[in-house]
Biotite code that builds the C-alpha atoms (Angstrom):
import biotite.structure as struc

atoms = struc.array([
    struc.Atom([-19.731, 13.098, -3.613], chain_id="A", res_id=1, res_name="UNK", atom_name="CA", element="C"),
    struc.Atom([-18.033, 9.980, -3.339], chain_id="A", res_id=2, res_name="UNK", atom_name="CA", element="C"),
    struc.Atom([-14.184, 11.857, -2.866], chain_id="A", res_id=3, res_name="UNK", atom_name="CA", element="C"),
    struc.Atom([-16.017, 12.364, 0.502], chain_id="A", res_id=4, res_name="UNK", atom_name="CA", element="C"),
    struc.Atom([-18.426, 9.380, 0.987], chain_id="A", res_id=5, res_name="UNK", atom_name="CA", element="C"),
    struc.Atom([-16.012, 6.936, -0.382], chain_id="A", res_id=6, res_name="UNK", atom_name="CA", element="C"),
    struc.Atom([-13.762, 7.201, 2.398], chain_id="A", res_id=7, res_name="UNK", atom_name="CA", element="C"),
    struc.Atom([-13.282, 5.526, 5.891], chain_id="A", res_id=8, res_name="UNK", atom_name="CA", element="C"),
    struc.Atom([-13.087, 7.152, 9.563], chain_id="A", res_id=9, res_name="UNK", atom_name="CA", element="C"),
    struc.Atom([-10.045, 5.295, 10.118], chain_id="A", res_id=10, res_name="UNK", atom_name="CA", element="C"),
    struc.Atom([-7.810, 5.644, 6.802], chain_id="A", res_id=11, res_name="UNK", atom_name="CA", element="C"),
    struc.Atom([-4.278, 7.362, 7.042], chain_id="A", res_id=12, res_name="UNK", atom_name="CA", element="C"),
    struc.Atom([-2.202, 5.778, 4.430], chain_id="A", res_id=13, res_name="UNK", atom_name="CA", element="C"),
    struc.Atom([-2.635, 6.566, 0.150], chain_id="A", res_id=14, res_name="UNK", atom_name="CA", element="C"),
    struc.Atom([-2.155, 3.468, -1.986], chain_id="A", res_id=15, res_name="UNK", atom_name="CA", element="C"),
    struc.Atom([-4.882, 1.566, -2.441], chain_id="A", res_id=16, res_name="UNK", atom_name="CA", element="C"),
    struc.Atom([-7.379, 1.579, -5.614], chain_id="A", res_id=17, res_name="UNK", atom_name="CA", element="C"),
    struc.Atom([-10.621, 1.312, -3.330], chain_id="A", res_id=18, res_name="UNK", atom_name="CA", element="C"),
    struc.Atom([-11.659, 1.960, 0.090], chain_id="A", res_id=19, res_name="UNK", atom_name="CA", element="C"),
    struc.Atom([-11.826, -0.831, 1.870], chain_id="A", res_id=20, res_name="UNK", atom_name="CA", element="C"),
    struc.Atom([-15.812, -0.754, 2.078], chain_id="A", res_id=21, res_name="UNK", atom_name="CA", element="C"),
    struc.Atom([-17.150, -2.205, 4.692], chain_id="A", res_id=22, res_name="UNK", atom_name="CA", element="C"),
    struc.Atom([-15.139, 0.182, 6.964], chain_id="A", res_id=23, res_name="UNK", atom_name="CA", element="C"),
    struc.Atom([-17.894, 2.543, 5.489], chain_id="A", res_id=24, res_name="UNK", atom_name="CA", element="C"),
    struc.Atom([-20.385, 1.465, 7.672], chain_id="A", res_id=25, res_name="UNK", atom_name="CA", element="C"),
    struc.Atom([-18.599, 3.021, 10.462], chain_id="A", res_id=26, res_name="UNK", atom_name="CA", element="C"),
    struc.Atom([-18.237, 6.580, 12.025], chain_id="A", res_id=27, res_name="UNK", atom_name="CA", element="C"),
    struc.Atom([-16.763, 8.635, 14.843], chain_id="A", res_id=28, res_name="UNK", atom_name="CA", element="C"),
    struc.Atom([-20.254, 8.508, 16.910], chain_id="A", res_id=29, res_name="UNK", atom_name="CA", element="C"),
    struc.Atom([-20.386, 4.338, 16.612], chain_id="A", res_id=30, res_name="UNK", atom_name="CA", element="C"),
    struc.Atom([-16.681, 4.052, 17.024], chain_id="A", res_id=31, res_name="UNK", atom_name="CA", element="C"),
    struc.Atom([-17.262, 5.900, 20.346], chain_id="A", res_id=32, res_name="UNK", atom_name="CA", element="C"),
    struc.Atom([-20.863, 3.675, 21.003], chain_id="A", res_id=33, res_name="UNK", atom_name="CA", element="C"),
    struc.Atom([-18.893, 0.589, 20.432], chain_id="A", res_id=34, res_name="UNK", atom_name="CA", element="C"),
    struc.Atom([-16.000, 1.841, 22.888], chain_id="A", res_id=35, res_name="UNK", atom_name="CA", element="C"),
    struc.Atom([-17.927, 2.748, 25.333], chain_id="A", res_id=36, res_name="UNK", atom_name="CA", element="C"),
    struc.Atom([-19.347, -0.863, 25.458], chain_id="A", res_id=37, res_name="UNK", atom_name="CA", element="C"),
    struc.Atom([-15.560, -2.207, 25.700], chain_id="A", res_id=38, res_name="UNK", atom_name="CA", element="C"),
    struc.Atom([-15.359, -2.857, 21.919], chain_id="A", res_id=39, res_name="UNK", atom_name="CA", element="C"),
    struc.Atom([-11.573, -2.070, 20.958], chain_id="A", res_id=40, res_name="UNK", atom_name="CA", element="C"),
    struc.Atom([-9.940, -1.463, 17.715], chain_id="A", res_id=41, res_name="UNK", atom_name="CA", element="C"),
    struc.Atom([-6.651, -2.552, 16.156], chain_id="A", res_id=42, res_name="UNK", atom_name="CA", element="C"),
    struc.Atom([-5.371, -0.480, 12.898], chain_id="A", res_id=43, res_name="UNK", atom_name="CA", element="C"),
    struc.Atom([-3.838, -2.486, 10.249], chain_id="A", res_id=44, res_name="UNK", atom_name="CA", element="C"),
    struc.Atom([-2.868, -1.613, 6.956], chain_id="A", res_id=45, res_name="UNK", atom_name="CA", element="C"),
    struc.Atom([-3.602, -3.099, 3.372], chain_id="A", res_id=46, res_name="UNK", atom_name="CA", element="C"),
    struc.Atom([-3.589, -1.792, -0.253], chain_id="A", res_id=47, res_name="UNK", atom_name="CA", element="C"),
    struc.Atom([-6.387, -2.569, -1.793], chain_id="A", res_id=48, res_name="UNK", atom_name="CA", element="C"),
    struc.Atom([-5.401, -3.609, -5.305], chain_id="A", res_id=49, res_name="UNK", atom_name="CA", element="C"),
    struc.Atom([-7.260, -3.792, -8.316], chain_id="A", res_id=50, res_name="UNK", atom_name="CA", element="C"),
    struc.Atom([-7.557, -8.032, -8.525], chain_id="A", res_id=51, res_name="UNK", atom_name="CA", element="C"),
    struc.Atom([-9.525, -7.998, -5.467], chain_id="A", res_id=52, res_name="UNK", atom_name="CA", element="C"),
    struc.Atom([-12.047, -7.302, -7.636], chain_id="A", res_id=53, res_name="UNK", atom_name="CA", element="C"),
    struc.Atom([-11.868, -9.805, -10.804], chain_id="A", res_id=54, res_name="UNK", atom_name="CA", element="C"),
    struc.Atom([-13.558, -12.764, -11.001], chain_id="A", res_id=55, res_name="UNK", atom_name="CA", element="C"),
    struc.Atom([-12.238, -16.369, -10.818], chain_id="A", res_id=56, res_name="UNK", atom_name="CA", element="C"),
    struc.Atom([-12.306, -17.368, -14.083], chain_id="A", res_id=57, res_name="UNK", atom_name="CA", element="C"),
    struc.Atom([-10.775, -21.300, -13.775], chain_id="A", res_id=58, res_name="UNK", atom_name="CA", element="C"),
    struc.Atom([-12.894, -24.372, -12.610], chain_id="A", res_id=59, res_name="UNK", atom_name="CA", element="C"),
    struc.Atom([-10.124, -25.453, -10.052], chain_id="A", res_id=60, res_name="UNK", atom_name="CA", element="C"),
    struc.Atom([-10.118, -22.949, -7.313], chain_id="A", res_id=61, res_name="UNK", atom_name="CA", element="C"),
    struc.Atom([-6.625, -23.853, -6.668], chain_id="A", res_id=62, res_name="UNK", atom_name="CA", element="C"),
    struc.Atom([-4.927, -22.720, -9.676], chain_id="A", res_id=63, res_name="UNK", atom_name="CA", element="C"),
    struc.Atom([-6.473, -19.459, -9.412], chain_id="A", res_id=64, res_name="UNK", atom_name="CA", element="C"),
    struc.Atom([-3.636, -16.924, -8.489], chain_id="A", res_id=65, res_name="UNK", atom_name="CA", element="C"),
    struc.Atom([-4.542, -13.402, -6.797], chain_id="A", res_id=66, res_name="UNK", atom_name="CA", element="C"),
    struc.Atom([-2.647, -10.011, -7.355], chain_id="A", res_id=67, res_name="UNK", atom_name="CA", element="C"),
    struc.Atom([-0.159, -9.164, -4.428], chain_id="A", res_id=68, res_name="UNK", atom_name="CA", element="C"),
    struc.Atom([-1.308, -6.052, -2.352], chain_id="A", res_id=69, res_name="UNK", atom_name="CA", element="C"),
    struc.Atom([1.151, -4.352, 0.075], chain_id="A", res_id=70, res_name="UNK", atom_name="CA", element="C"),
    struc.Atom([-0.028, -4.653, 3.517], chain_id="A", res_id=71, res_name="UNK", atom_name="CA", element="C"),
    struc.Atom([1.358, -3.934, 7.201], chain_id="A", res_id=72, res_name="UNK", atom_name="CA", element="C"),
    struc.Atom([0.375, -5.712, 10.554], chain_id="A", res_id=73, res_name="UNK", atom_name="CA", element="C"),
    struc.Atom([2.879, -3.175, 13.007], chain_id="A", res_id=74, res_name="UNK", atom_name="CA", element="C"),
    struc.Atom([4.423, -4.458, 16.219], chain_id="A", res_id=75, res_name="UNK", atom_name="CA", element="C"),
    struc.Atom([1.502, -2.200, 18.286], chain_id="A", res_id=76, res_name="UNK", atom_name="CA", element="C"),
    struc.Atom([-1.414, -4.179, 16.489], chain_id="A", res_id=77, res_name="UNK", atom_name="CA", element="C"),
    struc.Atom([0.044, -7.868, 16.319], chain_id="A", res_id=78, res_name="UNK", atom_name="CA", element="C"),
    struc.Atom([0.804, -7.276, 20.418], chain_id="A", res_id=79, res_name="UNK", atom_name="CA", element="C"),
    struc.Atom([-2.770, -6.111, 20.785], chain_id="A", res_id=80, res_name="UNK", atom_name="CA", element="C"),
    struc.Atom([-4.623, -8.356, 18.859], chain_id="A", res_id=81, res_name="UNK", atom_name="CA", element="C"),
    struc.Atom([-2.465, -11.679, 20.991], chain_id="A", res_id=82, res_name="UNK", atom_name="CA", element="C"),
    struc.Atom([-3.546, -9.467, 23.831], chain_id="A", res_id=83, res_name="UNK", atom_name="CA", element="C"),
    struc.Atom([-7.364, -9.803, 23.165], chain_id="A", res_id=84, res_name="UNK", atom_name="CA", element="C"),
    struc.Atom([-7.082, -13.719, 21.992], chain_id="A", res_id=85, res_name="UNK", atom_name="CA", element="C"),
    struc.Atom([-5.261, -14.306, 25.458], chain_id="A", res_id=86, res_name="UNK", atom_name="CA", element="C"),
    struc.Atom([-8.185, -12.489, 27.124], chain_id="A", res_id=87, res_name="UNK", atom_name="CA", element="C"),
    struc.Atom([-10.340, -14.536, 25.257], chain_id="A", res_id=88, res_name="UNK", atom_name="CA", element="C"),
    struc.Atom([-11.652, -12.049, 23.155], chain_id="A", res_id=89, res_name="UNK", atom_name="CA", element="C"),
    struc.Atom([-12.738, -12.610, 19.857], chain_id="A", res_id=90, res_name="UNK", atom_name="CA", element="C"),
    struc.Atom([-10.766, -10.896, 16.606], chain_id="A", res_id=91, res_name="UNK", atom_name="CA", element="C"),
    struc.Atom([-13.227, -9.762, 14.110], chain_id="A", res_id=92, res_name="UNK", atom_name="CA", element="C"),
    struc.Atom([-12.046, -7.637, 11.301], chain_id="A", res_id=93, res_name="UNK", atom_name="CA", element="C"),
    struc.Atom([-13.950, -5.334, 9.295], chain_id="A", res_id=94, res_name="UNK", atom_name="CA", element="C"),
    struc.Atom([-13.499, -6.304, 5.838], chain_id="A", res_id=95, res_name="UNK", atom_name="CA", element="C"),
    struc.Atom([-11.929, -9.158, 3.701], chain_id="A", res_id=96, res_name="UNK", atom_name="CA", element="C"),
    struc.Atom([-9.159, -6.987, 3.672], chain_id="A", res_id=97, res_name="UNK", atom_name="CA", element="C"),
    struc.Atom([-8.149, -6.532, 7.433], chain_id="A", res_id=98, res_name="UNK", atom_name="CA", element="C"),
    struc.Atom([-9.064, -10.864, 7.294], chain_id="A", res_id=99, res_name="UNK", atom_name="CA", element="C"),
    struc.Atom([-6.547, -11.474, 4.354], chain_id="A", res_id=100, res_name="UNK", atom_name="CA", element="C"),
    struc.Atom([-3.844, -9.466, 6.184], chain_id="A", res_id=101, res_name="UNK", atom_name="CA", element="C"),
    struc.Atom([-3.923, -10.583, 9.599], chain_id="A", res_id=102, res_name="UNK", atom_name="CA", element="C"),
    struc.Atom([-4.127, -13.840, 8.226], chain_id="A", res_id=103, res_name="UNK", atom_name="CA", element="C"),
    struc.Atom([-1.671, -13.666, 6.255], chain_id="A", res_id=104, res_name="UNK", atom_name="CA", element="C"),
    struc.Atom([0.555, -12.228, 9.392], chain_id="A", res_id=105, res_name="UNK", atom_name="CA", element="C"),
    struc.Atom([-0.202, -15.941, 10.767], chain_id="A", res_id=106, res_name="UNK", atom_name="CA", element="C"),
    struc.Atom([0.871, -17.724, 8.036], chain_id="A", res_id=107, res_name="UNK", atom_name="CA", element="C"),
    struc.Atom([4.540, -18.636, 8.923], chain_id="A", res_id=108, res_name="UNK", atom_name="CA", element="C"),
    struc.Atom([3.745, -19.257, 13.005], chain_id="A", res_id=109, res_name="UNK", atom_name="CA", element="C"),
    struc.Atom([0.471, -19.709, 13.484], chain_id="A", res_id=110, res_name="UNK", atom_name="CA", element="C"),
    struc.Atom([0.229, -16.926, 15.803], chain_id="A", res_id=111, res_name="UNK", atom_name="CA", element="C"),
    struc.Atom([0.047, -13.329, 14.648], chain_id="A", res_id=112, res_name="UNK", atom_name="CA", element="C"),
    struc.Atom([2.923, -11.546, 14.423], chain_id="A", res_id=113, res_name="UNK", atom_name="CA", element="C"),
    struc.Atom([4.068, -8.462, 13.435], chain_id="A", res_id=114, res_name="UNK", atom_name="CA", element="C"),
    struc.Atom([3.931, -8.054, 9.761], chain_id="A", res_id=115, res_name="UNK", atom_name="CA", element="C"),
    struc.Atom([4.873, -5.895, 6.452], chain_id="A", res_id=116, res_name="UNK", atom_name="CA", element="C"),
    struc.Atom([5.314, -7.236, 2.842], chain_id="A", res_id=117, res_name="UNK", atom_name="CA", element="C"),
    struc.Atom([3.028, -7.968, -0.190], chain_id="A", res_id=118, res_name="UNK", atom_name="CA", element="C"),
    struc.Atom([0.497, -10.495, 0.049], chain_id="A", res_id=119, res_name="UNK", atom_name="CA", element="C"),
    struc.Atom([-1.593, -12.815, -2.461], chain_id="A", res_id=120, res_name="UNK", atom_name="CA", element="C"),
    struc.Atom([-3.206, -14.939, 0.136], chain_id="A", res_id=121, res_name="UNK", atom_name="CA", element="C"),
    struc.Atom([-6.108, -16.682, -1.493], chain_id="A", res_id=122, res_name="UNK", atom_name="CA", element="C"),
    struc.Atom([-8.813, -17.868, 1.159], chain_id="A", res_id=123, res_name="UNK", atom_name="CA", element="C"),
    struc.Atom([-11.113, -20.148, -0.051], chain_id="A", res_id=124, res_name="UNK", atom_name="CA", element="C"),
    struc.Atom([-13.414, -23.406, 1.675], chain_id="A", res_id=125, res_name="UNK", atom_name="CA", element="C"),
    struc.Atom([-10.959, -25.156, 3.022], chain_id="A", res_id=126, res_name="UNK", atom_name="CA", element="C"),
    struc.Atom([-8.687, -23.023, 4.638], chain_id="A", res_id=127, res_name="UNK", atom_name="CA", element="C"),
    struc.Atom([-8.353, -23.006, 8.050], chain_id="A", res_id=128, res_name="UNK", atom_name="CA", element="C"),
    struc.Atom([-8.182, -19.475, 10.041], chain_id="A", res_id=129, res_name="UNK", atom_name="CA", element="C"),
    struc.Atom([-5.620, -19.046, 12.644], chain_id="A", res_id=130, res_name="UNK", atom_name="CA", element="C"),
    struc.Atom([-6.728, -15.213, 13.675], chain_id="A", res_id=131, res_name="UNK", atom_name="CA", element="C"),
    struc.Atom([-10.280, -14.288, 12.398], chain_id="A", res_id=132, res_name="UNK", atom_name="CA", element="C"),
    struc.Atom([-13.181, -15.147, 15.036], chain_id="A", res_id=133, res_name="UNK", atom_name="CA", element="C"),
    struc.Atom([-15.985, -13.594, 12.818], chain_id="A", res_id=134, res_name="UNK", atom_name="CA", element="C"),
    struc.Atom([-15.861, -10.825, 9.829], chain_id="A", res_id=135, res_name="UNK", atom_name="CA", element="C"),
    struc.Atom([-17.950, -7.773, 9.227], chain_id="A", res_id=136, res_name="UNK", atom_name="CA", element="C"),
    struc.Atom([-18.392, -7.074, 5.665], chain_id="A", res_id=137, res_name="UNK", atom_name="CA", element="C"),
    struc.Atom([-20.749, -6.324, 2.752], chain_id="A", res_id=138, res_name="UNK", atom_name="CA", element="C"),
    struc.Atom([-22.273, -8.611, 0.430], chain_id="A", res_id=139, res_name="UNK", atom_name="CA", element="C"),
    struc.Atom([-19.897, -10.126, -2.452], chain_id="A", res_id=140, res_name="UNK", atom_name="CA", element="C"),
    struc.Atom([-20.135, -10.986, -5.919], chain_id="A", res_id=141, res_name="UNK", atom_name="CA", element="C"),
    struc.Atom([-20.513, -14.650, -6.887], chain_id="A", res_id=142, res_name="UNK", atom_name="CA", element="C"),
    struc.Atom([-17.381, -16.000, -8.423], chain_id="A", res_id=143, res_name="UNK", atom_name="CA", element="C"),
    struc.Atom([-15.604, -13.748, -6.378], chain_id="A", res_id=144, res_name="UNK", atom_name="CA", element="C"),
    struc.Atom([-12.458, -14.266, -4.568], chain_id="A", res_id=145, res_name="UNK", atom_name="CA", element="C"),
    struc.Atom([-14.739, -12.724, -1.580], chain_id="A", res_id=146, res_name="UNK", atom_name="CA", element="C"),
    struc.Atom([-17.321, -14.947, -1.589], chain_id="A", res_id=147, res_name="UNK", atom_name="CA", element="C"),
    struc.Atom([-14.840, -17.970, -1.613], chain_id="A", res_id=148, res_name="UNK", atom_name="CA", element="C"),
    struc.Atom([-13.434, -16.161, 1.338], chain_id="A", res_id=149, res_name="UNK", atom_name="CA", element="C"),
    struc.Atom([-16.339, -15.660, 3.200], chain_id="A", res_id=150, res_name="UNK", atom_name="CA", element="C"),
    struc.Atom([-17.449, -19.258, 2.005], chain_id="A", res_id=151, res_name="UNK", atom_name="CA", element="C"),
    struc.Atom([-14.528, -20.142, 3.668], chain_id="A", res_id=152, res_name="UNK", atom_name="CA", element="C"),
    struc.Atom([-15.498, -19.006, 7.072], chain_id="A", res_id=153, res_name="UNK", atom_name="CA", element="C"),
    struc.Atom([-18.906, -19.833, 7.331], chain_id="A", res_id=154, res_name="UNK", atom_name="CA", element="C"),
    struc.Atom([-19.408, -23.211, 4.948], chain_id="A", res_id=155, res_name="UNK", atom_name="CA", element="C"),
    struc.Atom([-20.803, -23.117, 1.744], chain_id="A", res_id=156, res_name="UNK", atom_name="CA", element="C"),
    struc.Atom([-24.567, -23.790, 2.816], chain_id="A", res_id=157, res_name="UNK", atom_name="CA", element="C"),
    struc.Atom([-25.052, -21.627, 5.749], chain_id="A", res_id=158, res_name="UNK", atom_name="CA", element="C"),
    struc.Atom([-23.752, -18.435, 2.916], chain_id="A", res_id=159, res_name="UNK", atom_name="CA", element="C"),
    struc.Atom([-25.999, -19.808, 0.651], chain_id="A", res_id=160, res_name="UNK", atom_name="CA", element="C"),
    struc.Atom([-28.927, -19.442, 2.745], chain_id="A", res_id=161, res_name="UNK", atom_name="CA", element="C"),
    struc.Atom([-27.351, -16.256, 4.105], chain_id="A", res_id=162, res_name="UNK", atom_name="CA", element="C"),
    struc.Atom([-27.416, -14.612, 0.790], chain_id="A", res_id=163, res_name="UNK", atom_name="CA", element="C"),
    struc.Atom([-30.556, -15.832, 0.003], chain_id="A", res_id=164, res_name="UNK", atom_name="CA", element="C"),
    struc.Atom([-32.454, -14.460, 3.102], chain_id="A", res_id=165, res_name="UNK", atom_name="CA", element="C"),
    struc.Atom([-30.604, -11.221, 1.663], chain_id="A", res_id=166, res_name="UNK", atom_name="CA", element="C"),
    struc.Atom([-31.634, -11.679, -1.808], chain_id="A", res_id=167, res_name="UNK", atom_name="CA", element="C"),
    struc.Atom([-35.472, -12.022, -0.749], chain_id="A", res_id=168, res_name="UNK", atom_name="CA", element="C"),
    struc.Atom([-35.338, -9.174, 1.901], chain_id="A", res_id=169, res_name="UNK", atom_name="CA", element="C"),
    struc.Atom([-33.551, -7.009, -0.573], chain_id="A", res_id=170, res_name="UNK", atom_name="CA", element="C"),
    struc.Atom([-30.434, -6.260, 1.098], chain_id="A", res_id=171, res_name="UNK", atom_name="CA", element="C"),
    struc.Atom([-28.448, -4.058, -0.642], chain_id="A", res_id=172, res_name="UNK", atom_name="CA", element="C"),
    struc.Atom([-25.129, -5.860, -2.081], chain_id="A", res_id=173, res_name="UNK", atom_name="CA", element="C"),
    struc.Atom([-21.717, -4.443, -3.135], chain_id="A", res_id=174, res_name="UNK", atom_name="CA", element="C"),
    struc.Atom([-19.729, -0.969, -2.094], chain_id="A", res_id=175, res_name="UNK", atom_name="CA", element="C"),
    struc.Atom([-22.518, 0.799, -0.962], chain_id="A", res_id=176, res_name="UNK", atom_name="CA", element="C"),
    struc.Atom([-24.627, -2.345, 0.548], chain_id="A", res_id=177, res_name="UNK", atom_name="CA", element="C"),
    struc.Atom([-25.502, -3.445, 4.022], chain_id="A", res_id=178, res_name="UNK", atom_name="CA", element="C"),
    struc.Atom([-23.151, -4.895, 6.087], chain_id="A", res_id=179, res_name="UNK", atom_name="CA", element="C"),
    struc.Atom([-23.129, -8.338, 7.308], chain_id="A", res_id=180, res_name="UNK", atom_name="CA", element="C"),
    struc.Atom([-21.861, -9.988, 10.754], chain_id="A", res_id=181, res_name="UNK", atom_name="CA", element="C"),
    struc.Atom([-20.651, -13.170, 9.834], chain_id="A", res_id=182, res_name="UNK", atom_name="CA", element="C"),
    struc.Atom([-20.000, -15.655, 13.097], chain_id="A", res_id=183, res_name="UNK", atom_name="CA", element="C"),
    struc.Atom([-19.102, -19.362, 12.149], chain_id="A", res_id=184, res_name="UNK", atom_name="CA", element="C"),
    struc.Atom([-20.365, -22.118, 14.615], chain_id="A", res_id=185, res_name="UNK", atom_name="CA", element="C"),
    struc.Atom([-17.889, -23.458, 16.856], chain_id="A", res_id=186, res_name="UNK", atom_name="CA", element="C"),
])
């Protein structure tokens, strides 16, 4: 079951070790329900690699080192996500993934560009996005890299209390959870 479960609407490439899960919350029929309300979607690629998912085992954050995973941000989708911010649109990707790669395709100018290369962008509280408006994704593991990155977005506190609101109504966590929509304050 999960050869067919386990895999996104949108995924054309072989090479990464998971599916990039919160892209499982989607189908063709919201795809379309989102498009028809003027939602549009940008494809980028990134192999999911097998360190995504180890834990941080040192007490200074910044020593920690992640695996590099190949990733792609073409010429189409760097031109169409400036599009949106210019339009004052917001950029929210779905899944840590899509956020480490886009932000890693801002890295040099600030400004997304088109992008192809391995990446071991660590985002943790501290960092300071240059892309990412707001992230869809599932509910991490503590000690993750994840929930450093998604720490990272919304502040330490307001994920505490996020995660414990999910905690007490029993959210479901992990590959086959619920999905969050995480928007930081401005």
């Amino acid at each position: 079951q999960d050869k067919e479960d386990y895999q996104t609407v949108w995924a054309r490439r072989a090479g990464a070790v998971a599916a990039p899960t919160a892209s499982l919350h989607f189908d063709e029929p919201l795809l379309k329900a989102l498009s028809d309300r003027g939602v549009t979607f940008t494809h980028v690629t990134l192999h999911v690699g097998a360190g995504t998912f180890l834990p941080v085992k040192v007490d200074d954050v910044t020593t920690h080192r992640m695996h590099a995973e190949w990733g792609e941000v073409s010429a189409q989708a760097a031109a169409e996500i400036a599009a949106t911010q210019a339009a004052g649109g917001r950029i929210i990707p779905v899944g840590t993934t899509a956020l480490r790669l886009i932000e890693t395709a801002a890295r040099a100018t600030g400004q997304i560009t088109p992008w192809s290369g391995d990446t071991d962008i660590f985002i943790y509280p501290g960092f300071t996005f240059r892309v990412t408006d707001a992230l869809m994704t599932n509910f991490h593991l503590p000690k993750s890299t994840l929930m450093m990155l998604v720490s990272a977005l919304m502040g330490q506190d307001r994920i505490r209390r996020i995660y414990a609101h999910a905690i007490t109504e029993r959210y479901r966590f992990f590959s086959y959870g619920d999905a969050s929509l995480l928007i930081p304050p401005r």
